[in-house]
N, C-alpha and C positions, 0 to 999 in steps of 0.2 A: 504494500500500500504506500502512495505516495505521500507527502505533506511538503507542509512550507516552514520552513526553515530559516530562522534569522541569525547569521554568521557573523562575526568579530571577528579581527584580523585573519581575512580573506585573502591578503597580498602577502602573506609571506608565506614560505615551503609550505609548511603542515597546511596551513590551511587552505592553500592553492590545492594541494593535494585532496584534500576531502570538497570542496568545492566540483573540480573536475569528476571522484567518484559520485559526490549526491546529484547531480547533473545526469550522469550517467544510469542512473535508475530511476529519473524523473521528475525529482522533487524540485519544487518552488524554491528558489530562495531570493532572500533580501540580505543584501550583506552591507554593514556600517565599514565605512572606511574611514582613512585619514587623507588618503592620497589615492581617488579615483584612479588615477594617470598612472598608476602603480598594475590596474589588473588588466590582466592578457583579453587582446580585442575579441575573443573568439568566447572569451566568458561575460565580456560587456555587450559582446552584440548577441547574446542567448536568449530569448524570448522569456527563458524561464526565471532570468535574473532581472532585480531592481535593484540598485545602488542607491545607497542613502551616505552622503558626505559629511563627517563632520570629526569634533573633536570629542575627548572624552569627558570635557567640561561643557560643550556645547547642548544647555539645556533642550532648547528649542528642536535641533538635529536628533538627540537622544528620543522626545517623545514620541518628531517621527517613525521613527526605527521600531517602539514600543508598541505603537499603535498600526503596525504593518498588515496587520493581521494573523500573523503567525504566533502558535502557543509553545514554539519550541525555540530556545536559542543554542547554541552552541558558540562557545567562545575559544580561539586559539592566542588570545593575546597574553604573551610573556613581555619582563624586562627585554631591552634591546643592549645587547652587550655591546658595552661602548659608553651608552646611555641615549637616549631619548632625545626632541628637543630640546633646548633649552626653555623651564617653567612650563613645559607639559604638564599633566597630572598624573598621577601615578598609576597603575591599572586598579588599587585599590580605591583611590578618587571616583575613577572613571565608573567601578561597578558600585559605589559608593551614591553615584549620582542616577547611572539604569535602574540597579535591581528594583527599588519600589516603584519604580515606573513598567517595572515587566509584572510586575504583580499586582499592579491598579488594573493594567490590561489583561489580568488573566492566560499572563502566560502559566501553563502546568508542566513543563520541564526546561531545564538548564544543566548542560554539559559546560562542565570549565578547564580549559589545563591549568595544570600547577606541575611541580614538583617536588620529587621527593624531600626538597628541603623540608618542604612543611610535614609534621607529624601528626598520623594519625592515630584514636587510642588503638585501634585495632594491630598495631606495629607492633615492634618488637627488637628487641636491641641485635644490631646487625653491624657488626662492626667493619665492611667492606663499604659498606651504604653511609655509615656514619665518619669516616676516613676523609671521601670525596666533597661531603656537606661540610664539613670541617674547614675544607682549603676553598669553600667556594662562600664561605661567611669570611674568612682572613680575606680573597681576592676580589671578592663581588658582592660586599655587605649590602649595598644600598639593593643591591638586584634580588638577595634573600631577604631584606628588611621586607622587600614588595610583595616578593613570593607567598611569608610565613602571612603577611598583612590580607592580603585580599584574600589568600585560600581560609584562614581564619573565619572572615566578614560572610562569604559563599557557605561554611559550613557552619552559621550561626545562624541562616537562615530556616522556618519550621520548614515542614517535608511537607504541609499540609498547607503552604503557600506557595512553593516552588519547591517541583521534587529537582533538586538539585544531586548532581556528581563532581566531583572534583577526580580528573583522570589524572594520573601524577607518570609523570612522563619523564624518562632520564635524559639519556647522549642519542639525539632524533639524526638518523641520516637515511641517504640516497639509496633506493635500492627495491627491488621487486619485493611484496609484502611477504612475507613470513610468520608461520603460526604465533600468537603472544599467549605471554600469561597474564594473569589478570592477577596477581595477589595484594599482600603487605608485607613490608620491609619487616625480612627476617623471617619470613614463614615458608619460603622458596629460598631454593641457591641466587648467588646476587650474580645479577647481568645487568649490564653498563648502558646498552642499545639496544633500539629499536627505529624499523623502518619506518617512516612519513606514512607510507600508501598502507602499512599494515596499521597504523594508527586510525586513519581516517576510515578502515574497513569496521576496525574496533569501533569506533563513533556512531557510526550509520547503526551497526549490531544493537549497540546501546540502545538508541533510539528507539528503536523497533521492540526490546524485548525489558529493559527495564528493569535489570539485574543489581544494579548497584545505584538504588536509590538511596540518598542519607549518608553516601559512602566512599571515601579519598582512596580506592586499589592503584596502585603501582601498575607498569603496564614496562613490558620486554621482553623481546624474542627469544621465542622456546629455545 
């Protein structure tokens, strides 16, 4: 069955990547951007795509997005390593300023990536997993400050306002999809990767079957 679908950073890999596959089974989508001129012509000129432009402080832009008509969102937006614009807002601003806008509009689901940085109770002391988080708070604080911040704010939301997921995603690259696991840190052998296209397979899964409602699982090739 098809739906509509409102996407969050649409213009980079991952989400390019699940864009191309939910296109590719039919679905509607509306995707918020920052930089239009950022998505491939062949996904702007799709019939089945709307583009909505703005920022993540842009009130006005934000309620169009809310009020698209879609009851699902899916969000792929992470830190930008490096950093951001200059006086951007942070992803936790941004969904700081959506989320009660998706649930005045009756949205009933939201997929979010995060990262393992953030902990979930369901974890478990893993000390390969907790190595990598360690050198990635010493080298990219302000990009875990965001991580732990908004994945926090997503799963502080009730389940019975938006059944939300928080998918926690490690080291994302290139490459034909591959079976994943679905767990939490330290309950499985620790693996570093996962593929884009096997992510965005995971996503659509999601959607459709609603396994991990309320719920931050780790995600990396079998």
């Amino acid at each position: 069955m098809t739906t509509h679908i409102l996407v969050l950073g649409a213009t980079g890999p991952s989400g390019l990547d699940f864009v191309h596959a939910a296109l590719r089974e039919g679905h509607t989508l509306t995707l918020y951007l920052r930089n239009a001129a950022k998505l491939p012509t062949e996904v702007k000129g799709n019939a089945l795509v709307t583009v909505i432009q703005g920022q993540l402080d842009d009130q006005a832009s934000l309620e169009k997005a809310a009020s698209c008509g879609s009851q699902s969102v899916v969000s792929f937006l992470g830190p930008v390593i490096g950093g951001g614009p200059k006086n951007a807002p942070s992803i936790l601003q941004g969904y700081e300023n959506l989320v009660p806008k998706l649930i005045a509009h009756d949205f009933k689901r939201g997929l979010f990536l995060s990262t393992p940085s953030y902990n979930s109770p369901e974890d478990s002391w893993a000390p390969g997993w907790y190595l990598i988080i360690s050198l990635l708070w010493l080298t990219l604080n302000w990009a875990y400050r965001d991580v732990v911040g908004f994945s926090t704010y997503i799963a502080s939301q009730p389940v019975d306002k938006l059944r939300w997921t928080l998918f926690r995603v490690p080291n994302l690259r290139s490459g034909p999809a591959r079976p994943v696991v679905t767990t939490f840190k330290g309950k499985d052998r620790f693996n570093w990767n996962l593929e884009r296209k096997a992510l965005a397979e995971w996503v659509l899964l999601e959607l459709k079957q609603d396994r991990w409602i309320g719920r931050a699982p780790v995600l990396y090739n079998a």
